[in-house]
N, CA, C and O atoms as a Maestro MAE file, in Angstrom:
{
 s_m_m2io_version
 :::
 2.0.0
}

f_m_ct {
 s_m_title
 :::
 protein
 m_atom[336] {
  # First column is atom index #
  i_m_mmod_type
  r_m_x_coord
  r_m_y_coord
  r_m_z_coord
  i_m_residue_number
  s_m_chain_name
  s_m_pdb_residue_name
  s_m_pdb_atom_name
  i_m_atomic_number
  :::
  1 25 0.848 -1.175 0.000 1 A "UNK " " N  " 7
  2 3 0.000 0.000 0.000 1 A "UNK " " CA " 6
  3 2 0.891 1.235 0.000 1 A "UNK " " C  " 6
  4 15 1.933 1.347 0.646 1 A "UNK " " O  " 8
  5 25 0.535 1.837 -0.532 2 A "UNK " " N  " 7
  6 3 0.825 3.540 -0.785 2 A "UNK " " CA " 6
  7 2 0.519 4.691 0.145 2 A "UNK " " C  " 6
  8 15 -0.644 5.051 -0.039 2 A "UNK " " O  " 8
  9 25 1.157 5.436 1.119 3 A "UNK " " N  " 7
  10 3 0.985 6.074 1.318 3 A "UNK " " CA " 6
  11 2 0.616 7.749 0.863 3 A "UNK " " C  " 6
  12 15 1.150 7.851 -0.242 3 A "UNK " " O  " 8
  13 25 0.068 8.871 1.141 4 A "UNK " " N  " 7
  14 3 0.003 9.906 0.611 4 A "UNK " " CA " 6
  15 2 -1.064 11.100 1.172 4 A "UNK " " C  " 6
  16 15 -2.285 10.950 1.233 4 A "UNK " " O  " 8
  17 25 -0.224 12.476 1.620 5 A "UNK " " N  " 7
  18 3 -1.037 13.297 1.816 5 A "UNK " " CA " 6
  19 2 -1.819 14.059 0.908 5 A "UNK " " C  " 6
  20 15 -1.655 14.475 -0.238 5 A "UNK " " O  " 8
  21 25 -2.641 14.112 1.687 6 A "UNK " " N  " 7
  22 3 -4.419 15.134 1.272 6 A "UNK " " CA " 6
  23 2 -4.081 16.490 2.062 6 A "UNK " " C  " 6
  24 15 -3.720 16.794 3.199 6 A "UNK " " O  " 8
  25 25 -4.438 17.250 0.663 7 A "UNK " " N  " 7
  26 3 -4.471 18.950 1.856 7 A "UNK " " CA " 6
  27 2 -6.108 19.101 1.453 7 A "UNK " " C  " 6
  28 15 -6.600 19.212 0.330 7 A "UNK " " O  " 8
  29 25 -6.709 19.070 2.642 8 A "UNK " " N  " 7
  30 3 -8.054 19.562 2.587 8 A "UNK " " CA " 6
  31 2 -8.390 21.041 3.225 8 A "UNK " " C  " 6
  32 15 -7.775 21.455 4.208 8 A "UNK " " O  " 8
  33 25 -9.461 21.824 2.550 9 A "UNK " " N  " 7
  34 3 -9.748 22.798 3.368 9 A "UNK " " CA " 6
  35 2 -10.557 22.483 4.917 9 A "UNK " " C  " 6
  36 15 -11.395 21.656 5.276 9 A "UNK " " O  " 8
  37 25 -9.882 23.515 5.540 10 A "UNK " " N  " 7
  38 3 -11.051 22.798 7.395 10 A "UNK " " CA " 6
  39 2 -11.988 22.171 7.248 10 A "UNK " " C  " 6
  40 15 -12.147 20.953 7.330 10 A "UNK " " O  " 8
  41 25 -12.990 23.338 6.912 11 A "UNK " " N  " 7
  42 3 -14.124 22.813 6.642 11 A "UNK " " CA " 6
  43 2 -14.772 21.644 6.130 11 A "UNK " " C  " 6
  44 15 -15.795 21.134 6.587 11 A "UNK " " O  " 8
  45 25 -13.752 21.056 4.632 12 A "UNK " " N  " 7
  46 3 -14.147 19.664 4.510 12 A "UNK " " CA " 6
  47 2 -13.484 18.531 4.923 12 A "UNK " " C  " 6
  48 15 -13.696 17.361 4.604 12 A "UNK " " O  " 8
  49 25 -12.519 19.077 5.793 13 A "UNK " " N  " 7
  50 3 -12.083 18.021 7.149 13 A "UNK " " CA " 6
  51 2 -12.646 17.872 8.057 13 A "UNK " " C  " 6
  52 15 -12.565 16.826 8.701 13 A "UNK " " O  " 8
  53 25 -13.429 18.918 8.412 14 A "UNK " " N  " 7
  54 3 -14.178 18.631 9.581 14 A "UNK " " CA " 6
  55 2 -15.761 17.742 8.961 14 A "UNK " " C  " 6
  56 15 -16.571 17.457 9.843 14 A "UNK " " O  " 8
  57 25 -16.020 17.460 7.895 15 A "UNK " " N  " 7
  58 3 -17.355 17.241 7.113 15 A "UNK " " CA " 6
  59 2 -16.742 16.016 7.057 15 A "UNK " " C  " 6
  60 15 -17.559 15.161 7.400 15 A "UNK " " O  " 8
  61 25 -15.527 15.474 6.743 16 A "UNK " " N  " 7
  62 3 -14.985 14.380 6.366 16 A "UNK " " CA " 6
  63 2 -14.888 13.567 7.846 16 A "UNK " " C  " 6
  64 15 -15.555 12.536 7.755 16 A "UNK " " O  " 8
  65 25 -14.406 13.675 8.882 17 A "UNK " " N  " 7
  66 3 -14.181 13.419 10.125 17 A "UNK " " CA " 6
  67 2 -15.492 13.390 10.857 17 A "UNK " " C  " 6
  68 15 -15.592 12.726 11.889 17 A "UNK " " O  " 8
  69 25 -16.588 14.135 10.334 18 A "UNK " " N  " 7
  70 3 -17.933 14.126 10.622 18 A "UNK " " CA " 6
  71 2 -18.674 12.805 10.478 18 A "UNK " " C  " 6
  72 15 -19.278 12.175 11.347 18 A "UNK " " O  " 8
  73 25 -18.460 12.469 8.934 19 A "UNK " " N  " 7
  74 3 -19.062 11.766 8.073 19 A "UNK " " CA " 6
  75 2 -18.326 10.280 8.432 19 A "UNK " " C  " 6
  76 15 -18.851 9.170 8.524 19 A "UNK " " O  " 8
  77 25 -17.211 10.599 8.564 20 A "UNK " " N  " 7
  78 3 -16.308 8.984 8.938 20 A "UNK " " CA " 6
  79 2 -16.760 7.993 10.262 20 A "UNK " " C  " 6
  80 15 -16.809 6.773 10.417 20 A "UNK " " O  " 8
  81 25 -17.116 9.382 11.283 21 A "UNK " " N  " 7
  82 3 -17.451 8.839 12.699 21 A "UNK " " CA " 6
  83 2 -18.748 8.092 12.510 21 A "UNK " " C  " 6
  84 15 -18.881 6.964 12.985 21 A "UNK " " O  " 8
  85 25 -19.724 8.697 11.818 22 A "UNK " " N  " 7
  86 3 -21.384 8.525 11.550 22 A "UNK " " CA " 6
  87 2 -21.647 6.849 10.487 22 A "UNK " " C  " 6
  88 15 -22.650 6.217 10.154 22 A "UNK " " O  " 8
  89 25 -19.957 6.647 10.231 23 A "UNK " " N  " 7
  90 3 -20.483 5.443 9.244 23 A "UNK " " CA " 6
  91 2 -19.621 4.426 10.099 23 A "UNK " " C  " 6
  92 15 -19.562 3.223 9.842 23 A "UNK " " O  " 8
  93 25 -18.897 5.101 11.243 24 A "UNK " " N  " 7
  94 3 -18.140 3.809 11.615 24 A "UNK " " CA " 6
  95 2 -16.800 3.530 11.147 24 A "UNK " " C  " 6
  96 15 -16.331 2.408 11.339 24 A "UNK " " O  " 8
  97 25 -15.889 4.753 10.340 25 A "UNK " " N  " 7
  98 3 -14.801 4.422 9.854 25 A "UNK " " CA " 6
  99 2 -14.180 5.672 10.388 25 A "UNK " " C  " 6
  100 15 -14.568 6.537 11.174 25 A "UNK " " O  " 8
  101 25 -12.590 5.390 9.387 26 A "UNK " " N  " 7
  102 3 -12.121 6.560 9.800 26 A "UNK " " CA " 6
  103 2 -11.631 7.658 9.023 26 A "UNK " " C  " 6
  104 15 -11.863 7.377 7.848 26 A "UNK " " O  " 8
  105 25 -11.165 8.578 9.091 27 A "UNK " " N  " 7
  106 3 -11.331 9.583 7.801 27 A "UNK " " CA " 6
  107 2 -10.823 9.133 6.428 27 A "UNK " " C  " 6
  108 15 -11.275 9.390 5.312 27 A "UNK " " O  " 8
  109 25 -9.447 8.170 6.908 28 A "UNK " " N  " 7
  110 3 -8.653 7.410 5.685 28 A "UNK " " CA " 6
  111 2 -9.535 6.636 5.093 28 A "UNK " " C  " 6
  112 15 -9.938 7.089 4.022 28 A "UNK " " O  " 8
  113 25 -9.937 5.710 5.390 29 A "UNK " " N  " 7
  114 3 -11.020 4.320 5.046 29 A "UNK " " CA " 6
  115 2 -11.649 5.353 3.880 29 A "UNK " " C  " 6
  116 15 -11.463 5.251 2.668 29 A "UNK " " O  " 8
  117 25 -12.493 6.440 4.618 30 A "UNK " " N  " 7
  118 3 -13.494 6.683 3.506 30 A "UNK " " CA " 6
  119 2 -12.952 7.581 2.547 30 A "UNK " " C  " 6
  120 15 -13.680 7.830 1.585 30 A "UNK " " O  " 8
  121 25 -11.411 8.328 2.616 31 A "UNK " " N  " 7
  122 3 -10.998 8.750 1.379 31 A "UNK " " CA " 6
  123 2 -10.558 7.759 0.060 31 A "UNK " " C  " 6
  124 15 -10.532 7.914 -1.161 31 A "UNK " " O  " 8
  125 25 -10.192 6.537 1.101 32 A "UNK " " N  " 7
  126 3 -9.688 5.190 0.107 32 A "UNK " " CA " 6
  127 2 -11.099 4.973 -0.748 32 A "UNK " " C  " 6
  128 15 -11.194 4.912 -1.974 32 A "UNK " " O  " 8
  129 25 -11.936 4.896 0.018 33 A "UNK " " N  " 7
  130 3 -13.906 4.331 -0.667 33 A "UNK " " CA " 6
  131 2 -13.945 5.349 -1.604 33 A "UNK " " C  " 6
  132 15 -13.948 5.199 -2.826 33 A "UNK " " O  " 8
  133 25 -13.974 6.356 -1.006 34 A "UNK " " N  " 7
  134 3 -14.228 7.772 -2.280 34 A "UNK " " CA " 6
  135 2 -13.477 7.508 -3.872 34 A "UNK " " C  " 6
  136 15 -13.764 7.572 -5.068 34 A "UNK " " O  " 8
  137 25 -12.503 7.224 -3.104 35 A "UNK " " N  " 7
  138 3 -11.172 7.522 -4.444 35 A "UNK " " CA " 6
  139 2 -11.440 6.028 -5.609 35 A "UNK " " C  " 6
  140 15 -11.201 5.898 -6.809 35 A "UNK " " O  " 8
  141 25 -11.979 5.166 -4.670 36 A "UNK " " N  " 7
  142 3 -11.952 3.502 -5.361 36 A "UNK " " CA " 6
  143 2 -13.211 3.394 -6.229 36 A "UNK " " C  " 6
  144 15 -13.344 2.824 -7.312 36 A "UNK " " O  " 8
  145 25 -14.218 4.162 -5.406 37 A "UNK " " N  " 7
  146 3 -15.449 4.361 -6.565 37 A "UNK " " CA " 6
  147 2 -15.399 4.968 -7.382 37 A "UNK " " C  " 6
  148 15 -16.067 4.688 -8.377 37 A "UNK " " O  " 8
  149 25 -14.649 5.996 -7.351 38 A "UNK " " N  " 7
  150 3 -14.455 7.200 -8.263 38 A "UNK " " CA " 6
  151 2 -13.699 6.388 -9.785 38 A "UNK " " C  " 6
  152 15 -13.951 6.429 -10.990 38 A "UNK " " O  " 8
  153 25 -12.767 5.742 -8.998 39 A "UNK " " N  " 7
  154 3 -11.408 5.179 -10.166 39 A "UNK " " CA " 6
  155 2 -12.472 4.176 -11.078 39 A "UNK " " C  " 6
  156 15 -12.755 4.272 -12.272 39 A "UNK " " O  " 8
  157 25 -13.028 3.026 -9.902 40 A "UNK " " N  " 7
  158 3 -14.097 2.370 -10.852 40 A "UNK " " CA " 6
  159 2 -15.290 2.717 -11.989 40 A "UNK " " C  " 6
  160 15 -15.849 2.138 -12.920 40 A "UNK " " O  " 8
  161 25 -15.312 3.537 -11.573 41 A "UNK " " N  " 7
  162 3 -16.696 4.486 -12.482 41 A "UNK " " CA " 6
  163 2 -16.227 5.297 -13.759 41 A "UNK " " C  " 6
  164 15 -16.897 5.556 -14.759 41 A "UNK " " O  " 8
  165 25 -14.847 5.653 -13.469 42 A "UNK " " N  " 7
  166 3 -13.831 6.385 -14.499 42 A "UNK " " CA " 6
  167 2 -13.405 4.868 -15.649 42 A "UNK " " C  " 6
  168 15 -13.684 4.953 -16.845 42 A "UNK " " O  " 8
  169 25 -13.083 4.251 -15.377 43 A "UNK " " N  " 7
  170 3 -12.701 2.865 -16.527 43 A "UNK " " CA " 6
  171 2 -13.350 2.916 -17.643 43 A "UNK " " C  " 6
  172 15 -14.574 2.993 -17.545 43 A "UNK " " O  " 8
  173 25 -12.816 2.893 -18.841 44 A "UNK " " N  " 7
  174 3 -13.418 2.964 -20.279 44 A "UNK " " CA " 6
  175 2 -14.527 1.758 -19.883 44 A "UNK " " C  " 6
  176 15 -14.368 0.790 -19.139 44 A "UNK " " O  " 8
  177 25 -15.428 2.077 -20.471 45 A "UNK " " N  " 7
  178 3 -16.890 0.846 -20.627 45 A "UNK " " CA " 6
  179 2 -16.436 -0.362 -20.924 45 A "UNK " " C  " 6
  180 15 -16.854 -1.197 -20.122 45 A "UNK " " O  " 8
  181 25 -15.827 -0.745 -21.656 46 A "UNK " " N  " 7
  182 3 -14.893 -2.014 -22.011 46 A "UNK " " CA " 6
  183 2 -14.624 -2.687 -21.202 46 A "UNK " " C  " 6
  184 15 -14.907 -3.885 -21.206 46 A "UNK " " O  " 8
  185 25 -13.864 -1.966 -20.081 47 A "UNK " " N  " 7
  186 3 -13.399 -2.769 -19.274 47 A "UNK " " CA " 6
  187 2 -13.912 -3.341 -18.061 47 A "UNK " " C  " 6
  188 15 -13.477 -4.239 -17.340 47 A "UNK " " O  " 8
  189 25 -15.505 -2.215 -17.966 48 A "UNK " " N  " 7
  190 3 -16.304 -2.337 -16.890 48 A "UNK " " CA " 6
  191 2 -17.163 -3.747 -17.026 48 A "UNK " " C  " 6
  192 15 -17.399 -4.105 -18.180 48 A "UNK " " O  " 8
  193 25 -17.688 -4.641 -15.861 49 A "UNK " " N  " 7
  194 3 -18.412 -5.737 -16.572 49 A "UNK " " CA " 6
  195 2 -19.508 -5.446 -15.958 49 A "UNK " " C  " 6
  196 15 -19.374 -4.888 -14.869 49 A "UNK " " O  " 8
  197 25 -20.907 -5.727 -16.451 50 A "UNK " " N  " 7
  198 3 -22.157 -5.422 -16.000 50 A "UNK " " CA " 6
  199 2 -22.988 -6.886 -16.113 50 A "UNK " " C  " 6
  200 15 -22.877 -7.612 -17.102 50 A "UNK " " O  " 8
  201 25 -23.610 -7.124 -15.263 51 A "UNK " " N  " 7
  202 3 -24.558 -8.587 -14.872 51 A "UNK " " CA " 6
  203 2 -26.074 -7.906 -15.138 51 A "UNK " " C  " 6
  204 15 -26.841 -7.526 -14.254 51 A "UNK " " O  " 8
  205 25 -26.227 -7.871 -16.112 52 A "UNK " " N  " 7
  206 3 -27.905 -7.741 -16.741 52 A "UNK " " CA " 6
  207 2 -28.479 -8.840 -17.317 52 A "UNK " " C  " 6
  208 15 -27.881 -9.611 -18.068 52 A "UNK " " O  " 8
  209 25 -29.598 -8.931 -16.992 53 A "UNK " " N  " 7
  210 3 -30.879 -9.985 -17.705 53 A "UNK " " CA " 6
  211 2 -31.551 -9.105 -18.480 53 A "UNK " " C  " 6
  212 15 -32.176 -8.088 -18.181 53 A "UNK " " O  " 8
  213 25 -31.248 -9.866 -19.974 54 A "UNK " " N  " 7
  214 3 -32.033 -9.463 -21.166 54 A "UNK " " CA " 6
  215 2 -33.582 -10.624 -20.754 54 A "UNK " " C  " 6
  216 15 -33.699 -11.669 -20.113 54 A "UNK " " O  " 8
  217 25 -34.628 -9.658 -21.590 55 A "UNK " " N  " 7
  218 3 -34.964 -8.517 -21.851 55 A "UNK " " CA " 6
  219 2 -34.781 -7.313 -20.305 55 A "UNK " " C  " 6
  220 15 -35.073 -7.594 -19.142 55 A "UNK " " O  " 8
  221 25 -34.276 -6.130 -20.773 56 A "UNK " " N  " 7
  222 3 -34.384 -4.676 -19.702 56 A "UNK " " CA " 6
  223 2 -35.573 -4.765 -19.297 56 A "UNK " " C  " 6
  224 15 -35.872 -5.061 -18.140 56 A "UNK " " O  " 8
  225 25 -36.460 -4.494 -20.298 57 A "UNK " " N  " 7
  226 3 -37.896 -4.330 -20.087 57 A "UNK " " CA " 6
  227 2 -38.653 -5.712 -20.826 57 A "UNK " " C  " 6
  228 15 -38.515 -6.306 -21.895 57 A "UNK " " O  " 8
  229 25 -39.514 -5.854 -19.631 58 A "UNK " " N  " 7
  230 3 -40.218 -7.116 -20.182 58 A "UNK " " CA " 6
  231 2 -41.476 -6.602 -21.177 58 A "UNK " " C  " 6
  232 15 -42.160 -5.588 -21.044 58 A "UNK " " O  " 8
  233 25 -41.539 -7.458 -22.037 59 A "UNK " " N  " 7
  234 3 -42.566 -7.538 -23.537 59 A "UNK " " CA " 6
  235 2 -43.715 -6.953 -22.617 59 A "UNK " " C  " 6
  236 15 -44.284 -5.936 -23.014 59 A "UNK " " O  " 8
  237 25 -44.123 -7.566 -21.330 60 A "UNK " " N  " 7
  238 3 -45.734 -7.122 -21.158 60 A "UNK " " CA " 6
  239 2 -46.080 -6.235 -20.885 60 A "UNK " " C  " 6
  240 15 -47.290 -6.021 -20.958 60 A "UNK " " O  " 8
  241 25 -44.870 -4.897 -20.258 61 A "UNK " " N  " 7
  242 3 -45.320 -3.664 -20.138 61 A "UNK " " CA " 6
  243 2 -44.349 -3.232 -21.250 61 A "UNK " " C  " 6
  244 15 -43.325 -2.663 -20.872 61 A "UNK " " O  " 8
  245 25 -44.492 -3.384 -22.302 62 A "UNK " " N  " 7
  246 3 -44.092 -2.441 -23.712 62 A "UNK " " CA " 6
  247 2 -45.394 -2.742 -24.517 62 A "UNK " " C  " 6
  248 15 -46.123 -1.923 -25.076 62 A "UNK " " O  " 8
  249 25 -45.517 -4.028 -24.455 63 A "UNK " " N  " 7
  250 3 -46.666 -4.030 -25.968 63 A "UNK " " CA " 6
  251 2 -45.589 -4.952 -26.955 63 A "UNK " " C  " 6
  252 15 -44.562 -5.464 -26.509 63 A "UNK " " O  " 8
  253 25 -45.968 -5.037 -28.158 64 A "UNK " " N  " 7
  254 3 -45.426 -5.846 -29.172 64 A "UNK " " CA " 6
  255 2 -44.030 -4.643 -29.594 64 A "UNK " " C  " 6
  256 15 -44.672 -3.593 -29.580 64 A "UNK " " O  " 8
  257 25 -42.906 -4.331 -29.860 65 A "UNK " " N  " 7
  258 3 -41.963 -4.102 -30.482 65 A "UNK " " CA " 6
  259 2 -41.987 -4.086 -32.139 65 A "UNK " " C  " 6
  260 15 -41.696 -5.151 -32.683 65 A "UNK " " O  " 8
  261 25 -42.207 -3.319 -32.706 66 A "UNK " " N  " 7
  262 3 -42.070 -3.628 -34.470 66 A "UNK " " CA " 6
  263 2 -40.505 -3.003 -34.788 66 A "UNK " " C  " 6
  264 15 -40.134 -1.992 -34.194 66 A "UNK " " O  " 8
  265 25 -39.694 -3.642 -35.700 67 A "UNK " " N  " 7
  266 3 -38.845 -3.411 -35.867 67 A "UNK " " CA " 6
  267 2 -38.562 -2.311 -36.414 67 A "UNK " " C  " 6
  268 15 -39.530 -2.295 -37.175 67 A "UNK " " O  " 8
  269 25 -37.946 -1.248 -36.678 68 A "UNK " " N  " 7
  270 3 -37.997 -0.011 -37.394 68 A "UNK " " CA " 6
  271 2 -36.869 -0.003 -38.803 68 A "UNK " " C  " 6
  272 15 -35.788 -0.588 -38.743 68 A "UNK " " O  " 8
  273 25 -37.148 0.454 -39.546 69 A "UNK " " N  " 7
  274 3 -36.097 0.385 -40.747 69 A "UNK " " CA " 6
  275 2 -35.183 2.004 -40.828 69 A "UNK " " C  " 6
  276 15 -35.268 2.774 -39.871 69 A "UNK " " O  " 8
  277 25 -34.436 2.325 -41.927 70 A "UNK " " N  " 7
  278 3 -34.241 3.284 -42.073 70 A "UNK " " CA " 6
  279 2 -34.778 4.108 -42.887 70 A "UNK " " C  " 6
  280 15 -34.367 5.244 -43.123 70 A "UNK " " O  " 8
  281 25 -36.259 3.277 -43.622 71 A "UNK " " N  " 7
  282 3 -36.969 4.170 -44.205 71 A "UNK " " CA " 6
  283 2 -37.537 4.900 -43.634 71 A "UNK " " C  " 6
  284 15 -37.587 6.088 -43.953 71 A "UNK " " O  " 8
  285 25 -38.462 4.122 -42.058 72 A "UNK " " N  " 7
  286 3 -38.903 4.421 -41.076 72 A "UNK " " CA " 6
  287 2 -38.282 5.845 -40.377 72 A "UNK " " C  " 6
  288 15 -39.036 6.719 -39.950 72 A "UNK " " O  " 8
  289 25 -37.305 5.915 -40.341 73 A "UNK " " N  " 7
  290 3 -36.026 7.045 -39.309 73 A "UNK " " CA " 6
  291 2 -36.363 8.484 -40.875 73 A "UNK " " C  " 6
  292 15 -36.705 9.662 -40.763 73 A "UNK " " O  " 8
  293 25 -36.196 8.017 -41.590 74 A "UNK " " N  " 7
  294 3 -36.435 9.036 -43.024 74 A "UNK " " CA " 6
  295 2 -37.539 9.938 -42.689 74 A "UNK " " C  " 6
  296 15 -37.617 11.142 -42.447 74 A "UNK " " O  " 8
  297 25 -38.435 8.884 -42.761 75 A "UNK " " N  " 7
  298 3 -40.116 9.618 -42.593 75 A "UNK " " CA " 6
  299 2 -40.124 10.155 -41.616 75 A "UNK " " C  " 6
  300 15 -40.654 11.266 -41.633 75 A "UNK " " O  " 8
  301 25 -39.519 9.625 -40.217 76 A "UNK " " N  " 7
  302 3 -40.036 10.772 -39.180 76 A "UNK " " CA " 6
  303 2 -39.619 11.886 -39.010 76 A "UNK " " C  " 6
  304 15 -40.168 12.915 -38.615 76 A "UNK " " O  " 8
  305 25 -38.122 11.549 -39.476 77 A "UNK " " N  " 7
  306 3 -37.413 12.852 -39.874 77 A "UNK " " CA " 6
  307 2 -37.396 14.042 -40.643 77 A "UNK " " C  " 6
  308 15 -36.914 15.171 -40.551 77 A "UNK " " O  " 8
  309 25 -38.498 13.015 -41.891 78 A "UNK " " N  " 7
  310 3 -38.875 14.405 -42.921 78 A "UNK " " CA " 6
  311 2 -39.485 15.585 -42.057 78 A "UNK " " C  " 6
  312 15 -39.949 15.550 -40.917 78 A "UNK " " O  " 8
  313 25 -39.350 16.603 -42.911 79 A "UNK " " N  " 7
  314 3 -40.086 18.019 -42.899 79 A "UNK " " CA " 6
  315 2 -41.171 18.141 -42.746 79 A "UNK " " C  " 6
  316 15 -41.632 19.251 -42.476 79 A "UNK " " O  " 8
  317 25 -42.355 16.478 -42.929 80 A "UNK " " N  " 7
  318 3 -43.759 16.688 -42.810 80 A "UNK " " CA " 6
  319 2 -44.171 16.315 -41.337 80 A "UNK " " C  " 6
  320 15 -45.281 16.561 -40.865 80 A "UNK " " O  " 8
  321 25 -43.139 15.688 -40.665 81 A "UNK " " N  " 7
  322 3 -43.500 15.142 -39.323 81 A "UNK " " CA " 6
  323 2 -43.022 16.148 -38.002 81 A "UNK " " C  " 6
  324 15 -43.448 15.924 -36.870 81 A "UNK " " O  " 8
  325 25 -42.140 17.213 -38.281 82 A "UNK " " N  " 7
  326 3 -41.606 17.974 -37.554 82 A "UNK " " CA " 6
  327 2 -42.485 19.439 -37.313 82 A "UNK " " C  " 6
  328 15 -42.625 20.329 -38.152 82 A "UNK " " O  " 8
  329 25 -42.890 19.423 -36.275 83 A "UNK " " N  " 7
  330 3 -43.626 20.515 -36.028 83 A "UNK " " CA " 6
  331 2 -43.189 22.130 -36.323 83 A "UNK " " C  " 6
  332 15 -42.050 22.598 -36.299 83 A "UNK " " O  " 8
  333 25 -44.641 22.921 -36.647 84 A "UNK " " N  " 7
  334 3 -44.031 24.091 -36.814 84 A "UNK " " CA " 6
  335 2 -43.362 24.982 -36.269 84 A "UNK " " C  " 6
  336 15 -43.002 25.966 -36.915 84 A "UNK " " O  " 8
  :::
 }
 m_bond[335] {
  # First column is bond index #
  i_m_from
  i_m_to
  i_m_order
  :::
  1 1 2 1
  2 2 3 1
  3 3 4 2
  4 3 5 1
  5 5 6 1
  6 6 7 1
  7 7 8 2
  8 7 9 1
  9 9 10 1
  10 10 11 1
  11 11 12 2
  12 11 13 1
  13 13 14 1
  14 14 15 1
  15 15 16 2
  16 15 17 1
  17 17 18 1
  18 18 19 1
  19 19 20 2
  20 19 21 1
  21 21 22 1
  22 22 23 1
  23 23 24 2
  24 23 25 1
  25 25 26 1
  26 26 27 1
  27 27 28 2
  28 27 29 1
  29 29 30 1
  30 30 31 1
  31 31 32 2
  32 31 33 1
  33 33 34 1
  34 34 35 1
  35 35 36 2
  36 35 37 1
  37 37 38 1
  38 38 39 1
  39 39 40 2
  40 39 41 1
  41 41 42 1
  42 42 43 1
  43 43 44 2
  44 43 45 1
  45 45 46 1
  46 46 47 1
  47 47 48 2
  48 47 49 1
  49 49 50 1
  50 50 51 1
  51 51 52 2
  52 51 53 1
  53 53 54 1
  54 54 55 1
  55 55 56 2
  56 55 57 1
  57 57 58 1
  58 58 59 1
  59 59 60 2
  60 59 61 1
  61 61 62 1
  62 62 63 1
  63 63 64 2
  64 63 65 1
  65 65 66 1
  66 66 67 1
  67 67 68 2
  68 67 69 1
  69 69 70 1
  70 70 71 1
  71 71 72 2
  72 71 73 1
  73 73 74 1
  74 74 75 1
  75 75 76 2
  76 75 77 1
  77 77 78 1
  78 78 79 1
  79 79 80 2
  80 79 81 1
  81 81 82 1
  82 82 83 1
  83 83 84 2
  84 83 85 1
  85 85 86 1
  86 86 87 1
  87 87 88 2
  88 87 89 1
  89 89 90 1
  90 90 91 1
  91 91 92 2
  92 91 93 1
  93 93 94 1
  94 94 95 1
  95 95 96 2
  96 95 97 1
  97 97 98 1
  98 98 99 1
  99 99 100 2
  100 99 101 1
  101 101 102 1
  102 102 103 1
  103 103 104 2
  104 103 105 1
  105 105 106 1
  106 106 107 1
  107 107 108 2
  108 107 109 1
  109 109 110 1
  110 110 111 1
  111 111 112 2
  112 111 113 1
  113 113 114 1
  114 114 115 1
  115 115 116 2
  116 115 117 1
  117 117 118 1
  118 118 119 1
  119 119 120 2
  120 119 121 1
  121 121 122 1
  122 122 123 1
  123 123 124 2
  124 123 125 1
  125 125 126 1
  126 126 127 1
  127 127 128 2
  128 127 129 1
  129 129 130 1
  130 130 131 1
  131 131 132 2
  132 131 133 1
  133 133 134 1
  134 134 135 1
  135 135 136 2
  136 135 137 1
  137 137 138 1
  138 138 139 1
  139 139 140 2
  140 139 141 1
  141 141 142 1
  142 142 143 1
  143 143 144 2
  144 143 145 1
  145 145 146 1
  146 146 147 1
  147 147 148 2
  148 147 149 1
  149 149 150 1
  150 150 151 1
  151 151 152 2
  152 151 153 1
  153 153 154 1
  154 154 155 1
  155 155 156 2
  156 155 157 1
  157 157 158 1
  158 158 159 1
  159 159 160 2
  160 159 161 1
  161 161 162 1
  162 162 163 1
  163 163 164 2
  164 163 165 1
  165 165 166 1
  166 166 167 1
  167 167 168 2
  168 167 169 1
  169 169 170 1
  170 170 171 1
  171 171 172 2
  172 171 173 1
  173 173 174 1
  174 174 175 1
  175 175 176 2
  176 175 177 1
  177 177 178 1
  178 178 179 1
  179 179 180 2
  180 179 181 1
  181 181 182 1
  182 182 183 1
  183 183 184 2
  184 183 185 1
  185 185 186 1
  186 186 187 1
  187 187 188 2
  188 187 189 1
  189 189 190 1
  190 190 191 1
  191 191 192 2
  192 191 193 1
  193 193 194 1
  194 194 195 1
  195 195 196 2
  196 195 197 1
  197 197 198 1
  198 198 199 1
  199 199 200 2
  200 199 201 1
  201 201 202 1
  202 202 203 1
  203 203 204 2
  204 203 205 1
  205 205 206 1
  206 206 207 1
  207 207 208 2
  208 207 209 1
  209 209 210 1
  210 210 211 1
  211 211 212 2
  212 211 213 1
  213 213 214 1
  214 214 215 1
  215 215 216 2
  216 215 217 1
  217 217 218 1
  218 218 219 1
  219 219 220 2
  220 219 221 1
  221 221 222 1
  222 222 223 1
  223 223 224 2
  224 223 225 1
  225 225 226 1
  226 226 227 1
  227 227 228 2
  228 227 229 1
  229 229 230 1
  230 230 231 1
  231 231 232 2
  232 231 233 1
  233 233 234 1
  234 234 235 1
  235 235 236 2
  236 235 237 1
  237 237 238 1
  238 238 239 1
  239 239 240 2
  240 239 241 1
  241 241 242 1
  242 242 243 1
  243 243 244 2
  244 243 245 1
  245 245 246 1
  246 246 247 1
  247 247 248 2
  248 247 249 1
  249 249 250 1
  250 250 251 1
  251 251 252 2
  252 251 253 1
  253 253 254 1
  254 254 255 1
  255 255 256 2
  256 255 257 1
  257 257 258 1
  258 258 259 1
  259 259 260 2
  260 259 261 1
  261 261 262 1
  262 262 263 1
  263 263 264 2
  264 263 265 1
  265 265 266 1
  266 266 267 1
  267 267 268 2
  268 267 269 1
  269 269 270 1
  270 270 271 1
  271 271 272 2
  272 271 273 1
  273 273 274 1
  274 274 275 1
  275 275 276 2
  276 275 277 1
  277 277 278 1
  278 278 279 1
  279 279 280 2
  280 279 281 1
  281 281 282 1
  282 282 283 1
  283 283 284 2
  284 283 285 1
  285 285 286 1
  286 286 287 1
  287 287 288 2
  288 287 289 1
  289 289 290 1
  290 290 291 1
  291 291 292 2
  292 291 293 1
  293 293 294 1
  294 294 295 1
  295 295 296 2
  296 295 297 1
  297 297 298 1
  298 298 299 1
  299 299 300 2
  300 299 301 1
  301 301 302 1
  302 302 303 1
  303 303 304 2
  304 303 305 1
  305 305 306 1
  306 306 307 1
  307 307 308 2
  308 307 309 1
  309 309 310 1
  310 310 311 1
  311 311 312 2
  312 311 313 1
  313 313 314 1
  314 314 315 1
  315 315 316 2
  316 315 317 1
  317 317 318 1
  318 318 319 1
  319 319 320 2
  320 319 321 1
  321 321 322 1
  322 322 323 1
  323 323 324 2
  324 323 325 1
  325 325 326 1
  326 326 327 1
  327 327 328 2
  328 327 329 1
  329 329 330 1
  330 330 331 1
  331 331 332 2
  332 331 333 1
  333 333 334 1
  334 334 335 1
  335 335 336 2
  :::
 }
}
């Protein structure tokens, strides 16, 4: 492990030291949590892995799905479907 100082302003040392006591840790712990979620959430999508069940949305609250074409994307796009 790595050591390394933080210059914080008072105020969010004292918010930090606030917040650490109230969860049960200590000010370090939750700068490590801060910094580890942060790093995780930053990772190109690629590398992130996600556990989803297809379908997102189930068929019975959508209705039937019709496939759309790009003729479809044309027409709505034309000039006759776009409001004045």
């Amino acid at each position: 492990m790595m050591q390394a100082t933080v210059e914080l302003p008072e105020v969010v040392l004292q918010q930090l030291e606030m917040l650490a006591r109230r969860e049960g840790a200590t000010p370090g712990d939750l700068i490590r949590r801060i910094v580890e979620d942060h790093v995780a959430r930053c990772r190109p999508s690629a590398q992130r892995s996600f556990n989803v069940s297809l379908p997102l949305i189930p068929a019975c609250e959508t209705g039937p799905i019709r496939p759309i074409t790009g003729r479809d994307v044309d027409e709505l796009l034309s000039d006759d479907h776009l409001p004045a």
